[in-house]
N, C-alpha and C positions, 0 to 999 in steps of 0.2 A: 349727549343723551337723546335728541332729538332723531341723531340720524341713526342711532344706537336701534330706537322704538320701531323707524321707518323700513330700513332693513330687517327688522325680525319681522316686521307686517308683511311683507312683501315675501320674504322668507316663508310663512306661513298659508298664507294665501295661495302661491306657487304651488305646495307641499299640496293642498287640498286641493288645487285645478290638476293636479297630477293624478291623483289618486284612482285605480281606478275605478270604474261604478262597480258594485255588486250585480251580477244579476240574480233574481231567483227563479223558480224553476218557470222555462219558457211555455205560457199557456197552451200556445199552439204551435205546430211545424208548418202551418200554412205562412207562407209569403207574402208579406207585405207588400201590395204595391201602389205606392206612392207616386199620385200623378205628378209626370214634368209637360209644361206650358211652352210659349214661347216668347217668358217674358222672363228676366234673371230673378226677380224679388219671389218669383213660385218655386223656381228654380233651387234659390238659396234655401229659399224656407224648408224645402222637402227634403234636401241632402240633412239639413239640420234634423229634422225629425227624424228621417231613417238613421243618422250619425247614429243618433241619440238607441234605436231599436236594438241597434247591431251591436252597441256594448250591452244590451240587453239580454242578448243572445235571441233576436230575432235575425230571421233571413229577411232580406228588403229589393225589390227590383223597384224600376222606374223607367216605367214605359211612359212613351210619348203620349200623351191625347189632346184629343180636340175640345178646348177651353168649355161650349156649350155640350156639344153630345157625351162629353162625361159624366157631365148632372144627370143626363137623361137615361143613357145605357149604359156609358163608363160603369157606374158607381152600383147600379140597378143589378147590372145582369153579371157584377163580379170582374169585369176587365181592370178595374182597378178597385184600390180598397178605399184609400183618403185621398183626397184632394184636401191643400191648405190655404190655396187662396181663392174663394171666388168673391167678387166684387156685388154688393145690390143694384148698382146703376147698371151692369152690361148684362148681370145674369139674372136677376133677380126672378123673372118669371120661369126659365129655369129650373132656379132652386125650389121656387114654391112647387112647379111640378114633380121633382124630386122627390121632397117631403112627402107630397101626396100619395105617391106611391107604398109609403111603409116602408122602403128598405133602406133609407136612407135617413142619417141625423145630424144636424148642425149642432156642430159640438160648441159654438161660441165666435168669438173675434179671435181672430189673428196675432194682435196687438200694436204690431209698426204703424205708425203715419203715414201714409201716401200720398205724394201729388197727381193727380190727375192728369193735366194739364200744365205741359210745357210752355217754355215761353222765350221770346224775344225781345232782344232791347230795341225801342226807339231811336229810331236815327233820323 
């Protein structure tokens, strides 16, 4: 009975990561474009979000930029659209200049944990 329950779960669950999204009608035909960094975790996170656009029936690029001057002109003057990872300790001033501007908004946290700071064992 148990493994009966187990398989229909997993049966169903499958069924539903398969499925696929709806899109409704696409707001705009402008392109998304989702900054890449040169670090993998921005990297990951932004394929995930465009994934997520393009079953939407958005268009998505991802152009390379530079970690600080995106905050500043990246995002500002239109060369990219989102950016999903900036950090408060390396960008933080930045981002406040960002904000300042008006054309720019922090939509929130990210969500994953991060370590900062690498490390070595004692020998």
């Amino acid at each position: 009975m148990r493994i009966t329950s187990t398989l229909f779960g997993l049966a169903a669950l499958a069924a539903t990561a398969l499925t696929p999204m709806t899109a409704k009608a696409v707001e705009s035909n402008d392109r998304s474009k989702i900054a890449l960094f040169d670090w993998t975790s921005v990297n990951i996170n932004a394929k995930i979000l465009g994934g997520i656009l393009e079953k939407l029936g958005y268009t998505v690029e991802y152009p390379t930029g530079d970690y600080l001057s995106s905050l500043t002109t990246g995002l500002t003057n239109g060369d990219i659209t989102v950016g999903v990872e900036y950090w408060d300790t390396t960008a933080g001033e930045a981002m406040k200049a960002s904000d300042a501007t008006g054309q720019t908004e922090k939509l929130g946290t990210l969500g994953p944990k991060a370590r900062k700071n690498g490390g070595f064992p004692n020998i």
